[in-house]
N, C-alpha and C positions, 0 to 999 in steps of 0.2 A: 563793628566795622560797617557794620550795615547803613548808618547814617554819613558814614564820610561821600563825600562829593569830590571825586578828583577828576573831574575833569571840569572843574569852572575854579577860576582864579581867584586872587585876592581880594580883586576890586569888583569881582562879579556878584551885583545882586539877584542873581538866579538861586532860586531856593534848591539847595543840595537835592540829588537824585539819590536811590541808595546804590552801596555799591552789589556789583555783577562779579558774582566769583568766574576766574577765567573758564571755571569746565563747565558751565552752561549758560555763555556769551555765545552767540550766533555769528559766524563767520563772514554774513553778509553785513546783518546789522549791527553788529557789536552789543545787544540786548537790546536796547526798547529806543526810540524816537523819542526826540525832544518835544513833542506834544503828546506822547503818550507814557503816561505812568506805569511801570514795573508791577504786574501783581506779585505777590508775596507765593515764594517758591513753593508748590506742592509736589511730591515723590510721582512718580507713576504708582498707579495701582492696578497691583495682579490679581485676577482672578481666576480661582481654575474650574475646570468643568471637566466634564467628561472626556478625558483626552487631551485634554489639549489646557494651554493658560494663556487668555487673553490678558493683555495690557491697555491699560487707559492712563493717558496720559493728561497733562492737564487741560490741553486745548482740544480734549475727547470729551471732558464734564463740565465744557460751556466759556473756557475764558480763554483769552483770547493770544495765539501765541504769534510775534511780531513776523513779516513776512519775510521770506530769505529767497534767494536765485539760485544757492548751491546747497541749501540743506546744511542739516546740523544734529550730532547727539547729546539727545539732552538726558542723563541719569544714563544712557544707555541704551535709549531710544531716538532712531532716528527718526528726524521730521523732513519729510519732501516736501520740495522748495515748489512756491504757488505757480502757478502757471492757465490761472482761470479755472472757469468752471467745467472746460471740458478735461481739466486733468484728472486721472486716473484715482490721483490722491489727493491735492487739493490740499495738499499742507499739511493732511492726515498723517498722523504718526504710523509705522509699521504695527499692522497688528495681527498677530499669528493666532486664530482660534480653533477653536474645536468643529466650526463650520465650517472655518475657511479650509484650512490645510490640516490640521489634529495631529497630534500623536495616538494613535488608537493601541494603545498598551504593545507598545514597541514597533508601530507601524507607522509609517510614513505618506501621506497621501496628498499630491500635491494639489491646490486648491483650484476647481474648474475653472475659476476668474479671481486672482489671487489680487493682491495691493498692488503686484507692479503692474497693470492694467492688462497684461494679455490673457485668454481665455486658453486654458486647458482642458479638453474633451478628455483627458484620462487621468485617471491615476497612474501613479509608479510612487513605490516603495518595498520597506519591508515589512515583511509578516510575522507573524508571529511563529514560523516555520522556519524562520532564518534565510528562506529563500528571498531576490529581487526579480521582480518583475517590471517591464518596461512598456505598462503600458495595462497592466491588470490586478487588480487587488489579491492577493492571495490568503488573505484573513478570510478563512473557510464559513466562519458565520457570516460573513459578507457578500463573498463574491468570488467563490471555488470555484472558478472555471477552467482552472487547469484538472484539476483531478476530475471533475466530472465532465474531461474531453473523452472519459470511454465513458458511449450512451449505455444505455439501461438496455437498449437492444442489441444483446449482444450475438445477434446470430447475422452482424455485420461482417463480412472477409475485409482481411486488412491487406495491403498490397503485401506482392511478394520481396521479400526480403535473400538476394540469390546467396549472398555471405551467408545469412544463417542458415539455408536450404542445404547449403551443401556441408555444412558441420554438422547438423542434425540426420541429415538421408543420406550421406555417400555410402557410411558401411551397413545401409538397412539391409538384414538380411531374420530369413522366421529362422531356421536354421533346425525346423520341422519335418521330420519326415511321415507325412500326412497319409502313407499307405497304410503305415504301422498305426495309426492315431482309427484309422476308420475301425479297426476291429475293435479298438475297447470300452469294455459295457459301462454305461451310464447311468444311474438312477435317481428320479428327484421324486418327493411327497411332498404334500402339508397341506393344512384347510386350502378349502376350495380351488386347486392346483387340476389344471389339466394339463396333463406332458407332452399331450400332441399338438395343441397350442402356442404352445411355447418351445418352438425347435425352428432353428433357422435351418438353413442350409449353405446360404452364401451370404456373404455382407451387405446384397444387394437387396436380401429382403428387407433390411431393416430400413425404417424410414428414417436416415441420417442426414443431420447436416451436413450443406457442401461445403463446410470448414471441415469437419470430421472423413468424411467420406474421401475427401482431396486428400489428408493427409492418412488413411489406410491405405491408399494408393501408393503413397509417395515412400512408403515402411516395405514394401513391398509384400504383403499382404491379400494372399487370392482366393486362401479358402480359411474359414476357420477352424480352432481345433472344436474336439468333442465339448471342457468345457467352456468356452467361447460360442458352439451351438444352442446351449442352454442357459448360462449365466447371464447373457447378453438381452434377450428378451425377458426374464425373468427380472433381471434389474431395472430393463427399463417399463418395465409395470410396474415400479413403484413398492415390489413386494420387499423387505427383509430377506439374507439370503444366507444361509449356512454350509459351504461346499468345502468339500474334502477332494484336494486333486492334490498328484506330483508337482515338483519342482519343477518349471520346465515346459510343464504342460499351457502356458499360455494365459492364465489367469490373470495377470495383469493387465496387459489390453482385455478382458474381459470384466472387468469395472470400473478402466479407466473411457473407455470406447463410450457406455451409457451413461456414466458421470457427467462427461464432457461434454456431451450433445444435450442432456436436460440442462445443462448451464449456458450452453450455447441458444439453447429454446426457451427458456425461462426467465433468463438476465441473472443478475445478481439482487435482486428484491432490495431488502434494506439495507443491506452489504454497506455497500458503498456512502449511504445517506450518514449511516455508523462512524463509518470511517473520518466521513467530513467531519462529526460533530466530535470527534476528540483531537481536533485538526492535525491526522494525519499520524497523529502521535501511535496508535494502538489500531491495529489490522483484525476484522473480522472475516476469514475464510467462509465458505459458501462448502465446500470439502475439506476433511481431514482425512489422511490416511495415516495409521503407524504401519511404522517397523519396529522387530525387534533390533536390528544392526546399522550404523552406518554404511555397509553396504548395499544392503539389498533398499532403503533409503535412498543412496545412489541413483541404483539402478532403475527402482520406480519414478525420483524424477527426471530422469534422462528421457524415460515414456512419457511422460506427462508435458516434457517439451515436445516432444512428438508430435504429441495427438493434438494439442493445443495452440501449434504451430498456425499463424497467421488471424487468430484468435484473441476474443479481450483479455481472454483468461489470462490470469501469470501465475504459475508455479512456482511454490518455492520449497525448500528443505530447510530442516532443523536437524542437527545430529551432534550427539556430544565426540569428543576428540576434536575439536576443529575453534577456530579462534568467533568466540561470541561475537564480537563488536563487528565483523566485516556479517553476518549474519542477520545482526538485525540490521544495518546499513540497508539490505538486499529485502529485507520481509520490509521495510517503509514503504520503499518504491511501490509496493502494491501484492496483495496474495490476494487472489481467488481460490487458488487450491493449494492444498499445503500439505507435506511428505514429511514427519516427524517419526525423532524415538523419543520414547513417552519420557526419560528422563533429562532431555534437554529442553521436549514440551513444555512440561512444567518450571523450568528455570526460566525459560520468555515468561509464561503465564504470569507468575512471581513478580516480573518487573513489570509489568500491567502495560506488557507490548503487544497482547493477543488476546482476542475476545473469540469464546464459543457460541455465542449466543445465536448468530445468524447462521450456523454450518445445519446444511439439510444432509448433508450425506459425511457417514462415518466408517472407514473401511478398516478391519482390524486383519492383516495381510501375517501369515504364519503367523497366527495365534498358540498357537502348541508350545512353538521357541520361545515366543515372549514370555509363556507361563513356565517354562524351564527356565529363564532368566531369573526368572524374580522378578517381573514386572507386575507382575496381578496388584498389589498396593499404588502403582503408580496409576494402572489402566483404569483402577474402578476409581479415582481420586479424580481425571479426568471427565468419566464418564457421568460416574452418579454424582461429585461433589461439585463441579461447577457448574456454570448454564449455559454446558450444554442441552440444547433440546429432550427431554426423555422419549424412551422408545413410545413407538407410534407416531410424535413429532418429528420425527428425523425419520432416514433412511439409514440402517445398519446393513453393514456385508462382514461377515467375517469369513477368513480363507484358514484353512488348518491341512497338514501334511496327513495327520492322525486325527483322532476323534476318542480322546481317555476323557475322564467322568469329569475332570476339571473344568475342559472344554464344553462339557455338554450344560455344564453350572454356567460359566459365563452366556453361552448361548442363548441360556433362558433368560438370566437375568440382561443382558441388551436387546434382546432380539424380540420383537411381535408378530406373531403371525407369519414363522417363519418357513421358509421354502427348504427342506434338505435334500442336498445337491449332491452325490460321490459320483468321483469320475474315476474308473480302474479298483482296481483292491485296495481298501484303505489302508493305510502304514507300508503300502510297498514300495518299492524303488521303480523308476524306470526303466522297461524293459530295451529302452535304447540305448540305455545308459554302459559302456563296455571300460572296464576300469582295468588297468595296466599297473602293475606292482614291479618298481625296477630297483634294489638294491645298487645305491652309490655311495660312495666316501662323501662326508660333509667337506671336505676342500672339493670337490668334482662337481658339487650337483649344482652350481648356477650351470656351469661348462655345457653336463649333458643337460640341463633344460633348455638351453640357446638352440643347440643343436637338434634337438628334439622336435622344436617349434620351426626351427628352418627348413628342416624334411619334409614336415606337416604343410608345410605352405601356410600355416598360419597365423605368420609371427610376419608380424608390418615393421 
């Protein structure tokens, strides 16, 4: 067909043109002018690169393609219609490259001066994070400037926030009765330890950040306990720390308090750079704590919003009994400090959603119950099998109700150069503590515990 001539007639001595199949006939010109000869039809050609596939067409590799006023596809590439030399395109076909606009391995990024002639000063697309941005690249080896919106200096105050102030402080209460706290005996050793160094008196000795310091305010917090007079200087020297206190007695603000302010002073080091380079996929904490329960898990990071309150830091928990998926949803958004039980620990670890390698401070919080559990395989599986830091590289604290020989074996093997801390008679109960034994029928006893608590005035 290529030689038929239809459009000169019988009696026309015009030498046939060839023919123009209609889907790459030009809408202006109907294909080629009467003084100018049809080259012989070549494909577009694709090439791909890095990101992206450029097309050339054939009035891209030198020949010459006839001019139009409303453009035309030709294979599938459109050609914009000539309009001089100051048009944009100039009859150039569309061509989407790897410089212009790209796909950068599922990202989209639109071109600063693209083919339809206007200039774009940004990007916008998607990342490889499945997030859009309107205006910012979010492909982290590129151009993470959303995550790295919290600086390295994190001893920045972030405005106040009155909604989560008063969810966090409304029922702050110590709930301490500090008369009874002042008689009970204290004692700490270890290499090079001086006890009368290391004893606060009031919070105000300590040199705290005014993030930290704002919110021991805000907890309602005026005096410390006994171990909080000791553990608190002691941790934040940097030493290793082995303390036997009760339940009760305060020890949580007592390593949460010095954690948070050398994180607050010190930034997040490589934390974050970590974080960037597996874009975002897998979180390296700057602190660990365990527990042995999802309660008392809970409970430490309910502190940990506390103290950390208007701060870079973000807390998060891990606990088994609770739905994985809303979990790690929550550890993406970001962990600087992290409240785990060591067998749900290890199920993130497994899906390579958390890295140890950047955590300087390790707090092993009732260590006695977790070695009553049956944790000891999971705890040293943690500690000595992955990279984590080894002792001396890190900071180690472990907290224990008691102090049996089991205890005394971990200690050595985490701990360097450790400080031993008891507060009161070890393995005893609290002498505040007044326990009440009241004989009910199981149908009766939500009944009297309603009423029990309503007497008490302490049922909300």
């Amino acid at each position: 067909f290529t030689s038929l001539n239809l459009n000169a007639g019988e009696d026309s001595r015009e030498p046939g043109r060839p023919y123009v199949p209609p889907h790459i006939r030009q809408r202006g010109g109907g294909g080629c002018s009467n003084n100018e000869r049809q080259e012989p039809y070549q494909p577009p050609r694709f090439s791909r690169g890095r990101g992206g596939i450029s097309v050339e067409s054939q009035r891209a590799r030198g020949s010459r393609a006839p001019p139009s006023s409303t453009g035309a596809f030709v294979r599938g590439v459109y050609v914009r219609p000539e309009h001089g030399d100051d048009s944009p395109s100039n009859g150039e076909p569309v061509r989407w490259s790897n410089e212009q606009s790209g796909f950068r391995r599922g990202s989209f990024d639109r071109p600063a001066e693209g083919p339809s002639g206007f200039a774009s000063g940004r990007s916008m697309g998607f990342s490889r994070g499945g997030s859009y941005g309107g205006g910012k690249s979010f492909d982290n080896r590129i151009d993470n400037r959303r995550y790295f919106e919290s600086p390295s200096d994190w001893s920045q105050q972030l405005p106040v926030n009155e909604r989560m102030q008063n969810e966090l402080f409304h029922k702050a209460n110590t709930g301490i009765n500090f008369d009874q706290y002042d008689n009970i005996p204290v004692q700490a050793t270890g290499p090079d330890f001086n006890r009368e160094d290391s004893i606060i008196n009031s919070f105000a000795d300590l040199q705290l950040q005014k993030i930290i310091s704002d919110n021991i305010g805000l907890s309602q917090y005026t005096r410390p306990t006994p171990v909080q007079k000791h553990a608190i200087p002691i941790i934040a020297s940097g030493r290793d720390l082995m303390a036997c206190a009760q339940t009760g007695s305060g020890k949580t603000a007592a390593f949460l308090i010095p954690i948070l302010n050398n994180m607050c002073t010190q930034g997040p080091g490589r934390a974050l750079i970590a974080v960037a380079e597996s874009n975002r996929r897998k979180q390296y904490p700057v602190a660990l704590i365990l527990a042995p329960t999802r309660e008392l898990a809970s409970q430490i990071y309910d502190e940990a919003k506390k103290f950390s309150y208007r701060s870079h830091v973000r807390p998060c928990v891990l606990y088994g009994g609770a739905d994985m998926k809303s979990q790690l949803v929550d550890l993406s958004k970001g962990c600087g400090l992290l409240v785990a039980t060591p067998g749900r620990l290890l199920d993130v670890m497994d899906r390579g959603r958390l890295g140890l390698c950047h955590c300087r401070f390790l707090v092993l919080d009732e260590a006695d119950r977790m070695l009553d559990m049956g944790f000891e395989p999971q705890i040293r599986k943690i500690v000595e099998e992955d990279t984590l830091p080894r002792a001396g590289q890190r900071q180690t604290l472990m907290f224990s109700a008691t102090f049996p020989n089991e205890i005394q074996v971990l200690a050595k093997d985490f701990l360097s150069r450790y400080i031993f801390l008891t507060v009161g008679k070890v393995g005893s109960t609290s002498e505040n503590i007044t326990q009440h034994i009241e004989w009910v029928e199981d149908h009766e006893k939500r009944d009297v515990l309603v009423d029990y608590l309503a007497n008490s005035g302490n049922f909300d």
